[in-house]
N, C-alpha and C positions, 0 to 999 in steps of 0.2 A: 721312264714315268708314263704311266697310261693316261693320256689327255682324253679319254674318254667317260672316265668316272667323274664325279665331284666329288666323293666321299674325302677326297684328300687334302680339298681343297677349302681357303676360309680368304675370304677378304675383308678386309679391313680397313675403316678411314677414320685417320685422327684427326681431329676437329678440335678447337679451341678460341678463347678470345686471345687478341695478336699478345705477343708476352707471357702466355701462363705456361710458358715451355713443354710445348705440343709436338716439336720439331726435334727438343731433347729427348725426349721419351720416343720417340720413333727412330733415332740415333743409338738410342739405351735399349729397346727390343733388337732392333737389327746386330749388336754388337753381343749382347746375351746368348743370340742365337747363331752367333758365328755367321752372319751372312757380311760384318764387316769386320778387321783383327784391331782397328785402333778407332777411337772416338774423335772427332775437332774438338775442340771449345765454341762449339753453338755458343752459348752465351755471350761471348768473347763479343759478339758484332749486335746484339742488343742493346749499346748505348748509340745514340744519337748526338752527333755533333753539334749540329744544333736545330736550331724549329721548322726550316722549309719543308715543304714536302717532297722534294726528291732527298731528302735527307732520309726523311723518315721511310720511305719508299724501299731506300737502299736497307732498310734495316729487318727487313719483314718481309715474310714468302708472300707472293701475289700468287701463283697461280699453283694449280694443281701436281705434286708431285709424288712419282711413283716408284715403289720399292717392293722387293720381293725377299723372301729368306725360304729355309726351309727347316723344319725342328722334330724331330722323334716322328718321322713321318709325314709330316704335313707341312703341305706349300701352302706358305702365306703373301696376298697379295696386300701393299699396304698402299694406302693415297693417304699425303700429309695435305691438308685443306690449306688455305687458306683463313687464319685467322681475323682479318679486320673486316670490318662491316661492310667497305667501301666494295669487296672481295667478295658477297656472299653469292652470288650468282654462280663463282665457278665452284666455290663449297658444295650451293645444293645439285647443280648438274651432276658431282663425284657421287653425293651420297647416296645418289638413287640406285649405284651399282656395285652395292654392299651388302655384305651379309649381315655388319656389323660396326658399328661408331663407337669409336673411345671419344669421350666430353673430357678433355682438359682444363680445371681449372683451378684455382691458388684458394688456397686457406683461409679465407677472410670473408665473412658474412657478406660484409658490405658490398663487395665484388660479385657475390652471387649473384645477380643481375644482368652479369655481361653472357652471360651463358644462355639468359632466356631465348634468345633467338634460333639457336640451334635446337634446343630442345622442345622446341614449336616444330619447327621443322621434320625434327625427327617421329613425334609424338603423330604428327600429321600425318604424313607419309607410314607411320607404323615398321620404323626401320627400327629393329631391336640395337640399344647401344648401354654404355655403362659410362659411368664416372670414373675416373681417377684423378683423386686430389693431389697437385702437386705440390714440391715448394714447403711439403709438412717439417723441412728443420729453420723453416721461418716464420712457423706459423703464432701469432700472438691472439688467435680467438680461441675458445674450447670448440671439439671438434661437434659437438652437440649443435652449436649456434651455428656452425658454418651447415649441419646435414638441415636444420632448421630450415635454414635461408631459401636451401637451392631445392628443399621437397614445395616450396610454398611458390615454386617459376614450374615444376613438373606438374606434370597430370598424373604420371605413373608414381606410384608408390617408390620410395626409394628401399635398398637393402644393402645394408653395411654388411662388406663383406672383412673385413681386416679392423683390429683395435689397435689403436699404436701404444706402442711402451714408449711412455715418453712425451714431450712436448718442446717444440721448436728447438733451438741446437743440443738437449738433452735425448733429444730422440736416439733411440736404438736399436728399439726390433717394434714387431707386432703380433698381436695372438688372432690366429687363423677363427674367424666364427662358428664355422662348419667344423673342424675338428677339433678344434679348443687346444691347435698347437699353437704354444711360443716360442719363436726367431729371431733370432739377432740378427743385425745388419753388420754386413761386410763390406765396405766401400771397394766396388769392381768387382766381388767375387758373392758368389751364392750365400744364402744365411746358415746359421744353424742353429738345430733345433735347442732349445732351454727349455727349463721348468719356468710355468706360470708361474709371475711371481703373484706370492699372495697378497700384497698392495692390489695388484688390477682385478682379481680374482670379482670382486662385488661389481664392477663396473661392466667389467668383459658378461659376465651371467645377465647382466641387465639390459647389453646391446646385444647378447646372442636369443635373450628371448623376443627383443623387436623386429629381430630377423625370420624368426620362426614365427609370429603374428601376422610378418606381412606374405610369405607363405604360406600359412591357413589359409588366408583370405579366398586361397585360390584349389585347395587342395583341402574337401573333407576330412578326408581320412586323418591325415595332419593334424587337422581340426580337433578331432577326436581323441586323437594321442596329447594334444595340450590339454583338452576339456580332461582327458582321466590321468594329466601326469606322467605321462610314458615316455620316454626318454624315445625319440625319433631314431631308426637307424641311420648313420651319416653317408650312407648311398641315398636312403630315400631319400634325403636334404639335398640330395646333387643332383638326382634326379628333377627335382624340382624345380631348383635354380635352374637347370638347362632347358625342362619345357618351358619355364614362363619368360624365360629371356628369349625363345624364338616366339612364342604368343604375343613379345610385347608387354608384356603383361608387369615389369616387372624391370627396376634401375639399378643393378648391381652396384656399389661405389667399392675402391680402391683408394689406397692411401699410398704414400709415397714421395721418395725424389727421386725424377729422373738424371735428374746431372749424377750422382751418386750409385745409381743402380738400385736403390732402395724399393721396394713393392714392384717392383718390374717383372720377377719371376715369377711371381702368385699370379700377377696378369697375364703373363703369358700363357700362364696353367689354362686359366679360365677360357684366354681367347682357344686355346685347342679344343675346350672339352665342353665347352657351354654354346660359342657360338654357332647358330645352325648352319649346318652342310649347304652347301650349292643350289643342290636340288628342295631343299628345303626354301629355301629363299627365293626360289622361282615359282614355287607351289604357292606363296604368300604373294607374287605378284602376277600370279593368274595366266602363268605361263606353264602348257600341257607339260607331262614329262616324256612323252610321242609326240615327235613331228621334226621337219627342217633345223638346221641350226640357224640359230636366231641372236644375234648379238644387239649391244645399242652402244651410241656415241657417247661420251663420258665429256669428250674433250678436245676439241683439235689445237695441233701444234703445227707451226710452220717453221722449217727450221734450214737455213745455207746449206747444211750435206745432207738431208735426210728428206725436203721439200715438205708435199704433206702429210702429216702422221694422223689417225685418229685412234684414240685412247677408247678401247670399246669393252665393254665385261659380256661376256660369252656365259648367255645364259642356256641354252642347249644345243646339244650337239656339238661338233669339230668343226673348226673352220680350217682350212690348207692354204700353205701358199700357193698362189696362182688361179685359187676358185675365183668364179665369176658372181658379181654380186651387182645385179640390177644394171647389167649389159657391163659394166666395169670389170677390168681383171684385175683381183687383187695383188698387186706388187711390192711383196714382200709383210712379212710377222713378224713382230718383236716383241720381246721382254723390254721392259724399261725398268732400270734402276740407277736416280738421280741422273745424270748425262749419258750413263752407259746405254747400249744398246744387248741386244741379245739376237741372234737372228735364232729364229724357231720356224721348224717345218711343217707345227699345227699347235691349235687352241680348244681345250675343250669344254664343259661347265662349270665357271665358278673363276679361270681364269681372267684377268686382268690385263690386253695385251695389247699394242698397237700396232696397225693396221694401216701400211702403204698406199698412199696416193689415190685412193679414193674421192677423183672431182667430183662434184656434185651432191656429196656428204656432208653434214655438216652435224654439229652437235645436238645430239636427242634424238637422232633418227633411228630405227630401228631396221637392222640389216638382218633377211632372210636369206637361204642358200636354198634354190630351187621353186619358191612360191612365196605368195604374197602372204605376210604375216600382218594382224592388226597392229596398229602403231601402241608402242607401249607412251605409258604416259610421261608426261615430263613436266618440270618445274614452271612453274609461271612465269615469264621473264620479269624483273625489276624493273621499277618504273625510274627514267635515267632524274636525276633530282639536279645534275650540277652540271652546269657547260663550261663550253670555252670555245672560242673562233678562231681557228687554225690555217694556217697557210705554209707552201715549202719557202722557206729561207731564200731558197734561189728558184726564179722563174722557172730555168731549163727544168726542173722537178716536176713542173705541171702536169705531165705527162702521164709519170707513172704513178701519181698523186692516187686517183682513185682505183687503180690496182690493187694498189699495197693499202689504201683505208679497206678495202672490201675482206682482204687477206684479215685482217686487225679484228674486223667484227662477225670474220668465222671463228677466230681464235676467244673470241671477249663477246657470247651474242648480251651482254648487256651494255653493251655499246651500240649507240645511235649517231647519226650525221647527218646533216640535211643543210640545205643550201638554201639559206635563207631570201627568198627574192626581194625582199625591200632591203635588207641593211647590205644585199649581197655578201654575203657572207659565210663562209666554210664553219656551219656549228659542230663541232664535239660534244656529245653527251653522255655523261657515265654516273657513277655512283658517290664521285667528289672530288676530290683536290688533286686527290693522290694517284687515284685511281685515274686520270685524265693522264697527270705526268706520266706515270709509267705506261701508255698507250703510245704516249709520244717519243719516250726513250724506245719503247718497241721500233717507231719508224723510224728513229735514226740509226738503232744498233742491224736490224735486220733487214731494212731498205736502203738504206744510205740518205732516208730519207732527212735532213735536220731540218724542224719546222720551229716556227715563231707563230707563239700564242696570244691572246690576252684577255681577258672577259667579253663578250660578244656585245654587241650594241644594242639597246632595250630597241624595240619596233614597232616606235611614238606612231600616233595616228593622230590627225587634229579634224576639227570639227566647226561647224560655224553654229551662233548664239541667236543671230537673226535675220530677218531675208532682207533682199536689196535685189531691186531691177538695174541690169546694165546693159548695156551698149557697146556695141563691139563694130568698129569697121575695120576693114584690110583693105585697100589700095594700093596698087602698082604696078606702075607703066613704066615696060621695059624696053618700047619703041614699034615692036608688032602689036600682039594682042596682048592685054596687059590680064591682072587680077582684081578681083572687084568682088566681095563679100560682106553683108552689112547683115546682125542680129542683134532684137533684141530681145535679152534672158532673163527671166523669176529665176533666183536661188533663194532657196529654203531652206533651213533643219529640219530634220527627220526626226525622229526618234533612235534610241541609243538600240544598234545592230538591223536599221532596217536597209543599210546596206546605201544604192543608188537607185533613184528612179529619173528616170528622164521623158519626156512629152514634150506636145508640139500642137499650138491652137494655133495656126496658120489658116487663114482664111482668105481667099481671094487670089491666091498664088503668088504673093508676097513675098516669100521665098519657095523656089519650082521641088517639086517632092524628091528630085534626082540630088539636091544638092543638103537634103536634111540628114543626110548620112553621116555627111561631113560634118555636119553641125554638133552630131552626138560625138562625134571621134575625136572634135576640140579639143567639148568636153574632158571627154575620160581622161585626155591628154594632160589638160588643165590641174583634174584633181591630181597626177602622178605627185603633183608637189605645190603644195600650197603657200600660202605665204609666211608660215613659220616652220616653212621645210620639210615637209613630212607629207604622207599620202594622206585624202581628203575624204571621208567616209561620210557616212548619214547624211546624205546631199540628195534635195530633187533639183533641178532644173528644165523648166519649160520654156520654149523655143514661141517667143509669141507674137514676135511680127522680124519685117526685116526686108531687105530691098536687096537685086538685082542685077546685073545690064546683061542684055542679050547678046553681048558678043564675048566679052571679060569675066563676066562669072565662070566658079568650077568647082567642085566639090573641094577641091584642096583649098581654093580662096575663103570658104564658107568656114572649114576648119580653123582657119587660121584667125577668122572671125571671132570665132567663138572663142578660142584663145582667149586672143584681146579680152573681150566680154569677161571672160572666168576668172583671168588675172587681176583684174582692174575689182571686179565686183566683188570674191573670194575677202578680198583686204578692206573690204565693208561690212564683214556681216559678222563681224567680232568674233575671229579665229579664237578659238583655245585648244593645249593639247591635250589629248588623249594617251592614257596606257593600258597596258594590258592587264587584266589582272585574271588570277589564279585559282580555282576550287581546290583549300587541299583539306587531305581527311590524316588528320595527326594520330600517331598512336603512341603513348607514353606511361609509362609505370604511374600510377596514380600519385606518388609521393613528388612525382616533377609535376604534375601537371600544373599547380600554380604557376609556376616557372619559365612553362611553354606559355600559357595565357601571355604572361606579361611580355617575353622574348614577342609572340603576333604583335600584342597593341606597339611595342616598341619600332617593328618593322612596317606602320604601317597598315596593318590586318586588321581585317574587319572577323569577329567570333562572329559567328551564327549561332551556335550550339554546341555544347559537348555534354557528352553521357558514355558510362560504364562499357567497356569493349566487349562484346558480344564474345569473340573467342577467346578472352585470356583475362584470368581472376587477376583481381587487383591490377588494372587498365584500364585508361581512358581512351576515347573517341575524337577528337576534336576536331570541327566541321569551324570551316573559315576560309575569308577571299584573300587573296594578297598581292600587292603587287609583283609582276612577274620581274622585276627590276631588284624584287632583292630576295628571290629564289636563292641563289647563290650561296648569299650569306648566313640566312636562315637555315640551311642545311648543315652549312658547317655547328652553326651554335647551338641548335637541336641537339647533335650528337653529345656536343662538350658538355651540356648542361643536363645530361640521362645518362651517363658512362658510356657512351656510343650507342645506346640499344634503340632512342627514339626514331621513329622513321617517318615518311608520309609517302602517297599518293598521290597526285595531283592532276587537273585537265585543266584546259583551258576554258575563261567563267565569260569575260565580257568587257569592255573598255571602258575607260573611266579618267573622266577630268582631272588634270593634274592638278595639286594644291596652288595657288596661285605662285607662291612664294619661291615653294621647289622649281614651277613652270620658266618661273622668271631666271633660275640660277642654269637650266638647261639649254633653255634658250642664247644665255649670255655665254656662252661654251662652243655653240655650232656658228 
């Protein structure tokens, strides 16, 4: 094989929501094309035993996986995505290094929705991809209502490529658009050709001229031949189909079951003949076709025999093993197909392959051979929505603890952690339930790491309602020179976020200027923990008289002074607590958004505003505070209550008085 061409070369990412059998159809390509000689039962491990989330976790691909075949001359690279939402971060990192996206999803209007996100993404990004509908011998909507649904979540024009004979378990073949052949289906084996029957005949004429419309659109000529009646010739229609699915321009759909083998070979036709070449696809991302080979990260994998892998698409030029790449020597190239390995001697454009132990790589980055290449662009990371407070099960762990976290979030960069300094606390942050779990099953199966989790602890702050002067002495005589600090302190409320201030109207030398240091460090001391346990914010205090002795005083006596002072006074000035609360920006199919309104007011949340979403017809906007205390759960019930598609945003907004009631039930808890 000459790794130097791409003409040979097509990559491919299946994509779908978790369930619409994305992973069968890439199981049903690979076995069509002899890259595999027996099928699983995929489906087999689709039921869930029951509701936890490692349940469900075990049931569903999380991370990116890779597969190769080769068919009537062409090597195909394939990446199966990641279907669930919680997942979409390592989706979008795969799709950016594709020629091409197959959109997997099930026959039912309703469900058209769970698909929006992908096809945002893809439409954004301007990655040519297509549909195939799967699951068509269960299908109970007309196939009308289901193209309905999912052209009204596109921006791109859709174009049926296949009519099915047939409807849900009556299904049996389909009539090709383009050449107006009808096939029957052969379960495990290729179709063959029939006569149209004359029942579809009216129906089939009416989807192949909507096919030939939404190709005018784009092609006068075409134009022309429909304006005077002219029967298209069926190259010029293939010709067409293949420019405007590398333009983008243009949604092919496929019908089909992949458990059965059903429409798998008409797709595979398409992915040879339609999807653009290599070199095509780096022309579209503004990569020369002279110069350096230039690869990019896809993916990294850390693995017991293999260490570190990265998953990179080689967009020009050859990479070899043993080139040096940014003082790095490359060690070792692979083919990946599901666990297996391949060792290869070079990679060239359009290829799919991973690349040995590369420290200081990580995913998105863009790898030159011999010169500095502009970075190619990359996905926007996700904003993490769901935590958890993690620790190793056993102390001795400590150790290698943030080793193996650092390893975790080369492998997942939509993985966060940070160490909370008031609740002290190990945060976990990712994209939800599940998406946490299997992070943590990652440190146990491939660290040895076994950690113990539990919802993190909210990071109360309390505040005082009204000032109070106090008095603080320290005394004590230890037989030599003893300690001796006397102040006295204004405490005041601030205004909400204006943090501490501190001052000192000392007049006459009262207290000597060398021991006021101590006085503010009391202080700060004092607020670490207030009198309803929690650190003490929007506070002034001024230092405004106080006493003495010239042999017993000392900076440290005066500290401790104030102490006294802050403690004592602090539990006067009518503590209450404070939480944090949230800015988030909701985004929801406009048919939920009643739904989310009412999910905020329920949690808590204050509306601001909402209005019509700027990028995506029929979407809303929703602008709202909420407390950071039930982030958590609002995530989860977002999703339940939009088919999974709703998302948000979020920063942090500002602190805010607890309701008295709840104050009082948290209180009674610590």
């Amino acid at each position: 094989m000459n790794t130097s061409t791409s003409a040979h070369w097509r990559s491919i990412a299946i994509v779908g929501p978790y369930q619409s059998g994305k992973s069968t159809l890439l199981e049903s390509l690979l076995f069509v094309t002899g890259a595999i000689s027996r099928k699983g039962a995929v489906e087999d491990g689709n039921s869930v035993a029951d509701g936890t989330a490692e349940a469900r976790a075990r049931q569903m691909g999380v991370e990116v996986n890779a597969a190769f075949a080769e068919y009537q001359g062409v090597q195909l690279s394939f990446l199966d995505c990641p279907g669930s939402i919680e997942f979409a971060q390592e989706t979008w990192n795969a799709l950016i290094g594709v020629d091409a996206a197959i959109v997997v999803c099930e026959p039912e209007a309703a469900r058209a929705l769970t698909v929006a996100p992908l096809l945002k993404f893809l439409d954004d990004w301007q990655i040519p991809h297509g549909l195939f509908i799967n699951k068509m011998d269960r299908a109970s909507t007309p196939l009308k209502e289901v193209l309905a649904a999912l052209q009204s979540i596109s921006s791109r024009p859709l174009a049926l490529r296949q009519f099915p004979i047939g409807q849900g378990d009556r299904l049996s073949g389909f009539i090709d658009l383009v050449s107006e052949q009808a096939w029957q289906y052969h379960p495990g084996g290729p179709p063959d050709p029939i006569a149209l029957p004359e029942i579809y005949r009216s129906d089939e004429q009416a989807a192949r001229a909507e096919l030939l419309e939404v190709l005018a659109e784009f092609d006068d000529h075409l134009l022309e031949e429909l304006v005077e009646e002219i029967e298209p010739p069926e190259a010029e229609i293939r010709t067409d189909l293949k420019r405007d699915l590398e333009d983008d321009l243009i949604v092919p759909v496929f019908c089909g079951v992949a458990l059965r083998d059903f429409g798998v070979r008409p797709l595979l036709a398409a992915l040879l003949s339609e999807v653009p070449e290599a070199a095509c696809s780096a022309r579209h991302r503004g990569i020369a076709a002279i110069g350096p080979p230039v690869a990019q990260v896809l993916k990294t994998f850390y693995s017991a025999q293999s260490g570190k892998l990265s998953l990179v698409r080689v967009w020009r030029g050859v990479f070899t093993d043993g080139a040096q790449l940014g003082g790095a020597r490359l060690a070792g190239l692979y083919r990946l197909c599901g666990q297996q390995q391949t060792v290869l001697a070079a990679a060239g454009p359009g290829e799919i392959v991973a690349l040995g132990r590369l420290e200081g790589i990580k995913t998105g980055d863009t790898l030159a051979l011999g010169s500095q290449e502009a970075p190619l662009a990359t996905p926007t990371p996700l904003t993490p929505v769901f935590a958890l407070a993690i620790a190793p099960e056993k102390r001795a762990d400590e150790v290698k603890f943030s080793a193996a976290v650092a390893k975790l979030l080369e492998e997942d960069p939509s993985l966060r952690w940070e160490q909370n300094s008031s609740t002290r606390e190990v945060v976990l942050w990712g994209q939800g339930e599940i998406h946490l779990q299997v992070a943590l099953d990652r440190l146990r199966r491939k660290y040895n790491l076994p950690m113990q989790s539990h919802p993190p602890q909210v990071p109360y702050r309390e505040t005082i309602r009204r000032a109070w002067s106090s008095h603080g002495r320290y005394k004590h005589q230890t037989g030599g020179h003893g300690q001796f600090g006397d102040v006295y302190l204004d405490i005041r409320p601030l205004g909400r976020g204006e943090g501490f201030q501190f001052a000192e109207t000392i007049v006459g030398g009262a207290v000597p200027r060398q021991y006021i240091p101590g006085v503010e460090a009391g202080v700060r001391e004092a607020l670490e923990r207030g009198p309803l346990g929690y650190p003490v914010v929007d506070v002034a205090v001024t230092l405004t008289n106080g006493s003495y002795h010239t042999v017993d005083s000392s900076e440290q006596a005066f500290k401790q002074a104030a102490r006294i002072a802050m403690h004592e006074g602090l539990a006067r000035c009518e503590p209450v607590l404070l939480e944090p609360i949230v800015e988030l920006d909701v985004s929801v199919p406009v048919e939920f958004t009643a739904r989310a309104l009412r999910l905020l007011s329920g949690k808590r949340g204050q509306i601001l505003h909402y209005q019509g979403d700027g990028e995506r017809r029929d979407w809303d906007c929703i602008n709202a505070f909420l407390p950071l205390a039930q982030m958590n759960e609002f995530a989860v019930e977002l999703r339940s209550l939009s088919l999974g598609v709703g998302c948000f945003a979020w920063r942090p907004a500002h602190l805010q008085q607890v309701p008295e009631k709840l104050a009082e039930r948290l209180l009674a808890r610590t």
